[in-house]
N, C-alpha and C positions, 0 to 999 in steps of 0.2 A: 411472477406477480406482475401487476399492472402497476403503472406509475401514473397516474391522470396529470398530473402537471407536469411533470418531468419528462417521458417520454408518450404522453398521447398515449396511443392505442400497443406504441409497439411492447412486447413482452421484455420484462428484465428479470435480473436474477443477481439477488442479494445475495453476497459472503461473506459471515461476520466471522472473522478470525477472533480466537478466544485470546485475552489478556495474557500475560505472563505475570507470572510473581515473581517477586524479588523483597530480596533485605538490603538495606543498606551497612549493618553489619548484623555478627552471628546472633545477637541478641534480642534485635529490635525486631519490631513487628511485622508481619509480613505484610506489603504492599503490592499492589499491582498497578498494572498500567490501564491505557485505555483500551478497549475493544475496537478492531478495525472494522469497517463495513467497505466494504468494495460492492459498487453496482456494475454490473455488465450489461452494457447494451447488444451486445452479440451473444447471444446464449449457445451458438454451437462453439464455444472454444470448450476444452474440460476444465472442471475445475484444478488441477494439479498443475496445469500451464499459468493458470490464472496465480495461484500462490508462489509457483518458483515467479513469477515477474515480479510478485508484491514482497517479498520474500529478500531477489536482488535488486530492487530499486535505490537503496540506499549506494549501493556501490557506482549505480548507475550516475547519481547525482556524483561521486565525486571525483568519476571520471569526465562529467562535466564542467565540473570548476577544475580541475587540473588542465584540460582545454582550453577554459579560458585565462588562467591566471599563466599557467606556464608555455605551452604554444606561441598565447597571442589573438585566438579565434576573436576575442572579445576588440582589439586595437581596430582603428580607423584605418 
């Protein structure tokens, strides 16, 4: 797809990851979450690279605050 304000001319490529459902308990109503959309400005990666990255992102964040809160990376 084209993105006219976002990326100009260059080619991108949308991945909307679908919601998950979830209950809060056995009984209640089924809820979901929100839909993710990832844009890619580099369209030669696969997709399957692109999900394990968004997939382990979270971990990735909290190897970052373990960096800074326990190491120190964040001190003067």
């Amino acid at each position: 797809m084209l993105w006219k304000t976002g990326a100009k001319e260059k080619p991108v490529r949308l991945l909307v990851i679908e919601p998950l459902a979830y209950r809060t308990r056995k009984k209640s109503k089924l809820q979901y979450k929100d839909p993710a959309y990832l844009v890619m400005l580099d369209i030669n990666y696969s997709i399957e690279d692109v999900q394990q990255g968004y997939f382990h992102h979270w971990q990735i964040e909290v190897n970052h605050r373990d960096a800074k809160s326990i190491i120190g990376v964040s001190d003067a």
